[in-house]
C-alpha positions in Angstrom: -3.3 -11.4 -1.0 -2.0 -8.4 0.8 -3.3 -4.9 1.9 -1.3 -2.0 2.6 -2.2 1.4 3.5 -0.3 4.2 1.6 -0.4 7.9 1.4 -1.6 10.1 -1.4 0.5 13.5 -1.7 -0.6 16.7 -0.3 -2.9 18.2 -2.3 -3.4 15.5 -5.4 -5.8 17.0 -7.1 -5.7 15.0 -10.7 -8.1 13.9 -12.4 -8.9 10.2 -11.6 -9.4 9.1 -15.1 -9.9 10.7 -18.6 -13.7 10.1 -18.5 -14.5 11.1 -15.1 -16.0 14.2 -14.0 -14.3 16.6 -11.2 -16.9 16.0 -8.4 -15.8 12.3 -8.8 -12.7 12.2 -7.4 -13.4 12.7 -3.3 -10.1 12.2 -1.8 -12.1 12.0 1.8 -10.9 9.2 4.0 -13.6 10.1 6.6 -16.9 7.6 7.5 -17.6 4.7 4.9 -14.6 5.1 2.4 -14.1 7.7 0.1 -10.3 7.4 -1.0 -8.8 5.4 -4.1 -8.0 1.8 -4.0 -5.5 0.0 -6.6 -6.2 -3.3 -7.4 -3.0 -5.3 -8.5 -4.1 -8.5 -10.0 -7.6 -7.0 -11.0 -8.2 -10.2 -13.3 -8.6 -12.4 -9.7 -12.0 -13.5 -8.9 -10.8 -12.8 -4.9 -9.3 -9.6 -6.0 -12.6 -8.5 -7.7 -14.8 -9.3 -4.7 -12.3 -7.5 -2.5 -13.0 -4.5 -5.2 -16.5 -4.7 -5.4 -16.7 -3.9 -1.3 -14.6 -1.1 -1.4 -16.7 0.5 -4.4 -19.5 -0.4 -2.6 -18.0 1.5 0.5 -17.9 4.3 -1.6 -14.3 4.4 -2.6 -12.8 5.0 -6.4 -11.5 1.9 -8.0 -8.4 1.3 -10.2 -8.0 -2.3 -11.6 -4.3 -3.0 -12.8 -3.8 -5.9 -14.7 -1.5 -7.7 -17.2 -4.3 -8.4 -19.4 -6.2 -5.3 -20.1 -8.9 -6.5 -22.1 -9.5 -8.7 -19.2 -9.4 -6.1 -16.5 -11.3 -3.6 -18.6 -14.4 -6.1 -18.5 -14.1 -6.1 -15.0 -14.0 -2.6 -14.7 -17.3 -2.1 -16.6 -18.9 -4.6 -14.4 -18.0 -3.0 -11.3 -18.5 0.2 -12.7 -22.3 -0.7 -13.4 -22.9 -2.8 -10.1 -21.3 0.1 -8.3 -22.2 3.3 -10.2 -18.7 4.4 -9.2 -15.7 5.4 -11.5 -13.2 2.4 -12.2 -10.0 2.9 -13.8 -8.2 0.3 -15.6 -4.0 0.6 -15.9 -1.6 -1.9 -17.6 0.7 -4.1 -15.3 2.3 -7.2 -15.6 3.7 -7.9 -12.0 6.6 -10.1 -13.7 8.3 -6.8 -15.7 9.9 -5.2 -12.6 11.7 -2.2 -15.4 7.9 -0.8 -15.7 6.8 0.2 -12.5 8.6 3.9 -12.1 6.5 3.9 -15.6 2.9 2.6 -14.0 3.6 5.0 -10.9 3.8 7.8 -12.9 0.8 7.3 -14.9 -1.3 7.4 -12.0 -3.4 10.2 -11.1 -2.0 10.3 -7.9 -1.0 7.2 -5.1 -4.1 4.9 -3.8 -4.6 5.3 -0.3 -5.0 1.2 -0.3 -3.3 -1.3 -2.2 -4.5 -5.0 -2.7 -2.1 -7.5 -4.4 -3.6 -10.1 -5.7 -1.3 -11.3 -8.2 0.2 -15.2 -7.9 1.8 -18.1 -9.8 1.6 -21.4 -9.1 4.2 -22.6 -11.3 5.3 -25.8 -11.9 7.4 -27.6 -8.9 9.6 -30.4 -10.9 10.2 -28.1 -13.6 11.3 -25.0 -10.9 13.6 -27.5 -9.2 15.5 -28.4 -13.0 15.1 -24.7 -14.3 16.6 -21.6 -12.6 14.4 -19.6 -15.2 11.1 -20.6 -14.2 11.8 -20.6 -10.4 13.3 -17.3 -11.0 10.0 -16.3 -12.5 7.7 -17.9 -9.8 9.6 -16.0 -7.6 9.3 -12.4 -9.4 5.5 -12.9 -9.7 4.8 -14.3 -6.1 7.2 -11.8 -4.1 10.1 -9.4 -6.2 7.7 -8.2 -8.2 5.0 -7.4 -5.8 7.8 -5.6 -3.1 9.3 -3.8 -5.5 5.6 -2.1 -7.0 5.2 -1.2 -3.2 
């Protein structure tokens, strides 16, 4: 799992989600949180607990996952345990064409990122099958550098 720090642009002043109201969406980065925090992986158990802190530090919450229903249940429980707005966004890690996409259909860039996508993958079958070390690859490093 990684973290890095990124900038929002000058003056973002989107709406975080559909559903959530203006005063919502503090962009301060000042005392116990206050920015936005993507979430790549946001089905983890790790990732999630990484989540829960920064919601809990007072910072806005988008969970990106490959599967949505799956991230959307984790958004509503952080969302409860947090009483802070969560926002859920569509990403498989492995379909490198669909980032410009997924970047553009953010509100505005997360001041944090944490990646907590992974494959295992299967060892004797990456060794015989270009495909699936291709794809172990993509999901464990391309895909990730490239999103950032």
């Amino acid at each position: 799992m990684s973290t890095i720090q990124l900038r929002a642009p000058a003056g973002a002043d989107a709406p975080f989600s559909d559903a959530t109201p203006r005063a919502d969406r503090s962009r301060s980065r000042s005392g116990a949180g206050g920015g936005t925090m993507l979430l790549v992986g946001a089905t983890s158990d790790i990732g999630n607990a990484v989540a829960r802190e920064y919601a809990a530090a007072g910072w806005n919450v988008v969970l990106a996952a490959r599967d949505e229903a799956g991230a959307a249940r984790n958004a509503a429980d952080l969302a409860e345990r947090s009483g802070r707005p969560v926002g859920v966004r569509r990403l498989d890690i492995a379909e490198t064409d669909g980032f410009a996409a997924f970047l553009d259909g953010l509100d505005w860039l997360p001041d944090t990122v944490v990646c907590a996508v992974g494959a295992l993958g299967d060892q004797r079958e990456a060794e015989t099958d270009p495909a699936a070390a291709s794809l172990a690859m993509r999901v464990n490093f391309e895909g990730p550098a490239l999103l950032l």
